[in-house]
Each structure stands twice: as structure tokens, then as C-alpha cells.
N, C-alpha and C positions, 0 to 999 in steps of 0.2 A: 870805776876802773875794773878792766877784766878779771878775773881771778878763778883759778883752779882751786878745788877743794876735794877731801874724799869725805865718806861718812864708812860705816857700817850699815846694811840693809839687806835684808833678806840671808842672812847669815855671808854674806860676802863684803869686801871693799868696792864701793862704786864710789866714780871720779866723774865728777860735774865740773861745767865751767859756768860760772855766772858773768851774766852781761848785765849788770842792773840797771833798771829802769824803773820810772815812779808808779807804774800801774800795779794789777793782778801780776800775780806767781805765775810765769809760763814754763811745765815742765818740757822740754823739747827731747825727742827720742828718734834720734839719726834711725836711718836705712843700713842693710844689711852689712855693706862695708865702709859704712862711713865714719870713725872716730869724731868727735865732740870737736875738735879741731877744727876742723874741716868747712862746721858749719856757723863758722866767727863771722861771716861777712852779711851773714845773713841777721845772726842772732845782733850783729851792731843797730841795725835796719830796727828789727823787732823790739830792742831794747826801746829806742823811742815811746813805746805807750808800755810796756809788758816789762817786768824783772825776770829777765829771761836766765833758766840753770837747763843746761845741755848736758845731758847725759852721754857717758863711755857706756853705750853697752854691753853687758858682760862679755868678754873675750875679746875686746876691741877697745882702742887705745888705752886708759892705764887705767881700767879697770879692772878686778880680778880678772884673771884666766887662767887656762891648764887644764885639767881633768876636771868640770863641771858638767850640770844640766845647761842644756842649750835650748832644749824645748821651748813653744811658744808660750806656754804655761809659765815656766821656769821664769820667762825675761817678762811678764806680764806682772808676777807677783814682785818681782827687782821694784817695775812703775809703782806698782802698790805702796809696797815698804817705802821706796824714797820720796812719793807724793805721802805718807804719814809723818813725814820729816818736816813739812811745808804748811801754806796753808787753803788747800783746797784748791790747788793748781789748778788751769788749762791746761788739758794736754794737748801739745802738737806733736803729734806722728808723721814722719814721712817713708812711705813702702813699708818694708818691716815693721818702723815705728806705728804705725798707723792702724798694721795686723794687732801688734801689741797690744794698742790701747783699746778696740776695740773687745781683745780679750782678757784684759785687767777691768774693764766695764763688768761687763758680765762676774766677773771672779769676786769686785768690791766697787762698787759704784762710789761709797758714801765718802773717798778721800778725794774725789775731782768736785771741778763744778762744771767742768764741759768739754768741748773736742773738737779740733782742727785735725784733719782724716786726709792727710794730702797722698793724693793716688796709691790708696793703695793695693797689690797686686789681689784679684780677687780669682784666682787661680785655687782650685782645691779639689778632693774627690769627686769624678766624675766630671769635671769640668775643664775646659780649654788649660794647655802648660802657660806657666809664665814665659811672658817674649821672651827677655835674655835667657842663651843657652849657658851651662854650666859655664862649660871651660873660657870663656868673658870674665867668672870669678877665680875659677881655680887656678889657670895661669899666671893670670896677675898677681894674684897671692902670694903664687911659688917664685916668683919674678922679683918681687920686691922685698921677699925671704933672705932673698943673696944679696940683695941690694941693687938699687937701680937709679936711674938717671929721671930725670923730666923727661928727656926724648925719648927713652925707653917708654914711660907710660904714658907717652902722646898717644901711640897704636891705638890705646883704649879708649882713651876721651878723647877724638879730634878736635872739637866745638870747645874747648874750658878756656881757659884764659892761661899763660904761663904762671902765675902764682899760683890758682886752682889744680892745673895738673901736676907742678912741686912739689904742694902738699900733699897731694894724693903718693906721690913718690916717695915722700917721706914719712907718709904715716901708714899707708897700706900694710905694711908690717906688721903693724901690731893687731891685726886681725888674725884671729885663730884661723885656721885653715878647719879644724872640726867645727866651730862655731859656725862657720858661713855656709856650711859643707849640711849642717844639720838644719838650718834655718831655710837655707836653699830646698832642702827635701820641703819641707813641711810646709812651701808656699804649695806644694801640689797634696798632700795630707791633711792637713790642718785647714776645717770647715769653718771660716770664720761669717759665714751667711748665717750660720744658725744662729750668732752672738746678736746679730744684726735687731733682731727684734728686743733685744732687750737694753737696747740704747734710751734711754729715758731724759736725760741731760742737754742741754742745750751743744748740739752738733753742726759741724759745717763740715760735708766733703769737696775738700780741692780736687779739680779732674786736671790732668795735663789736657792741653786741646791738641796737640800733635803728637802725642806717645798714645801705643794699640795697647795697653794696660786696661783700663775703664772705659769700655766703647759703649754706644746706644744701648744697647740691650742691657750693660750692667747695671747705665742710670737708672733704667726703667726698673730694673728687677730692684734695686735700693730702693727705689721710691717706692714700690709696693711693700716692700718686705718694712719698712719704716718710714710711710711720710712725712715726719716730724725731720728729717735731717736734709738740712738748704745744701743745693747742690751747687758749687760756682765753677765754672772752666776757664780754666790762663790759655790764652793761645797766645800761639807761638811761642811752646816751651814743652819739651818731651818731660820725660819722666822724673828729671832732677830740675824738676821747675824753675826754684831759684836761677839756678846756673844757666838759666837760658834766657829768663825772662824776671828778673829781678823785681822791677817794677807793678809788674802785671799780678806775680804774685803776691805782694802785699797789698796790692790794690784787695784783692780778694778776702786776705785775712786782719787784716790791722782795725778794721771795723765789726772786729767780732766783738760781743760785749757777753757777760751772765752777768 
């Protein structure tokens, strides 16, 4: 049965939702505006082989928030602490979550035993902006602040499903507006190519096949910079893979083993 829990970690309240399954510990760490909610249809799917616990990342749904660190650091050592609670979790990141884990690697390898890296934005100094423009996050934010409808946040997600854009309606809210706002900078600040080499762990990066996120030239520059990490692409499915392409992308990850 599903279940909400909080712990203490990293000196803050974080709120996980577990979907248990009989396998490995899957720590699951949503994208930049997506509350742990959100990603229940998925995590039902993933429960099948994995005991899947989805994290609120800080400032997003009912996890601490208000006047914290938002840095990628800050949410990186969050994975840390809460993968010490566990037992040597999988992490699956997706976008943000994937920036994260990739730099909670680097920070403490020895609480994971591997990684699922689903698309993420590899946008950073001196190199290409992430696709989505700001105001995609900051208005919806401010939108669903005063409160809003499903058909209010269709504008944003035409493709989701009515359940999927709901939810988003109704949880979009509890996203900090600084948190997404600080996180948003640092996909273009924050080097996370340089962490790249010091991936040691058994890794797999997810690519969307139809979203300009991870194009040719990224694959090629990952595979030099670490050819140990297997690279699979979902087509026909943009950036929030699941949500376009369900199927396709567990086809890619549900056979991951450490």
C-alpha cells in the first residue's frame, strides 16, 4: 500500500512516498517542479521489481521549505542524508533529479549502488540554455499561487492526460517560487560535466528521443567523458518521458540490475 512518510535529513523535514515493491531500494528524485505526487503512476509501474520511496524535494510539495539553500549542492546532500536512511538505494533522477544525483555522486558515492540519469538538462557555463524558457516555470507557479483550475494549467501541458494536468493544478503550489527560480539559474551555472568523470557505479542514462535536451553531440561528449555509463533512448516521448511514453520508458529502465 502507498504511503507518505517524513524523516529528518540533512538538518530539514523531507516527505517521501513509498510504493513498495519486493526488489532493491529505489530512491526516486522528481524534476524541478514536480512534487512526489505527481510521479505515483509511474512509481506504481516501477514498484513491480523496485521498493520505490519518491522524494518532495526541498521546497516542493510537503517538504520543508521557506528561507533555505536551494543550491545544487544543498539538494544533492538532501539525496545523501536520505539514501543514509536506506539501504544503498538506486537512484533515479529525472532533469533536476538526475543533475542532483549526478552531484551527490561526486559529493559521497559510498550510500548508492547505482543510477538511472533520465534526460538530464546538460545546460551549464559556457554552453547551449536549457530549452524551456523561464516564464513556462514562473507563471505557472504564480498561477497556481492564487489557485487554478485543470483548464487553467492545460495552457501548459497540452499532451498530459486530465488526471496528470489536475494534479499538476493542484500540487503546483507547493513549489517555492525561489526554489524553482534558484534551481532554474544553476541548470545554466552549475558544471555538472565535470562530476561526469567521477561516476564509478553502475549507471544508465535515459535520453528522451523527441525532446532538444541530450542531442548527438551530448551522447558523444558523455561517452567520452565516461564510457562506462549505457546510454538508452525512449522515442516518442519529450522530456517528461513517462508522460508520453510510459511503456517505452520502462522498457529502458526496469532491467537495470547492480
Amino acid at each position: 500500500m502507498t504511503m507518505g512518510y517524513n524523516i529528518r535529513a540533512n538538518g530539514i523535514r523531507q516527505h517521501l512516498i513509498r510504493h513498495p515493491g519486493p526488489g532493491k531500494q529505489m530512491l526516486l528524485v522528481p524534476g524541478i517542479t514536480s512534487p512526489a505526487i505527481t510521479w505515483g503512476f509511474v512509481a506504481d509501474r516501477l514498484a513491480e521489481k523496485f521498493d520505490v520511496h519518491v522524494l518532495d524535494v526541498r521546497g516542493r510539495g510537503l517538504s520543508e521549505t521557506g528561507d533555505l539553500d536551494y543550491t545544487l549542492d544543498a539538494m544533492a546532500d538532501d539525496v545523501i542524508a536520505v539514501a543514509q536512511t536506506m539501504d544503498l538505494p538506486i537512484v533515479m533522477g529525472h532533469s533536476m533529479g538526475a543533475r542532483i544525483a549526478i552531484r551527490a555522486n561526486t559529493r559521497n558515492a559510498t550510500v548508492f549502488s547505482g543510477y538511472l540519469l533520465v534526460d538530464p538538462p546538460v545546460s551549464g557555463p559556457m554552453r547551449r540554455p536549457y530549452p524551456p524558457q523561464w516564464p513556462w516555470y514562473g507563471e505557472s507557479i504564480r498561477m497556481a499561487a492564487l489557485g487554478c483550475s485543470a483548464d487553467n494549467m492545460r495552457a501548459y501541458c497540452p499532451t498530459w492526460t486530465e488526471e496528470q494536468v489536475a494534479l499538476r493544478a493542484e500540487w503546483l503550489h507547493t513549489c517555492h517560487w525561489g526554489a524553482i527560480r534558484t534551481a532554474f539559474d544553476g541548470f545554466h551555472t552549475d558544471d555538472i560535466h565535470q562530476d561526469i568523470p567521477d561516476i564509478r557505479l553502475p549507471t544508465r542514462l535515459i535520453i528522451a528521443g523527441d525532446a532538444p535536451v541530450i542531442q548527438d553531440q551530448d551522447k558523444a561528449e558523455i561517452a567520452t567523458l565516461n564510457p562506462a555509463i549505457d546510454q538508452r533512448v525512449v522515442t516518442s516521448a519529450g522530456h517528461m518521458i513517462p508522460w508520453d511514453n510510459l511503456d517505452g520508458f520502462l522498457a529502458a529502465v526496469m532491467d537495470f540490475d547492480v
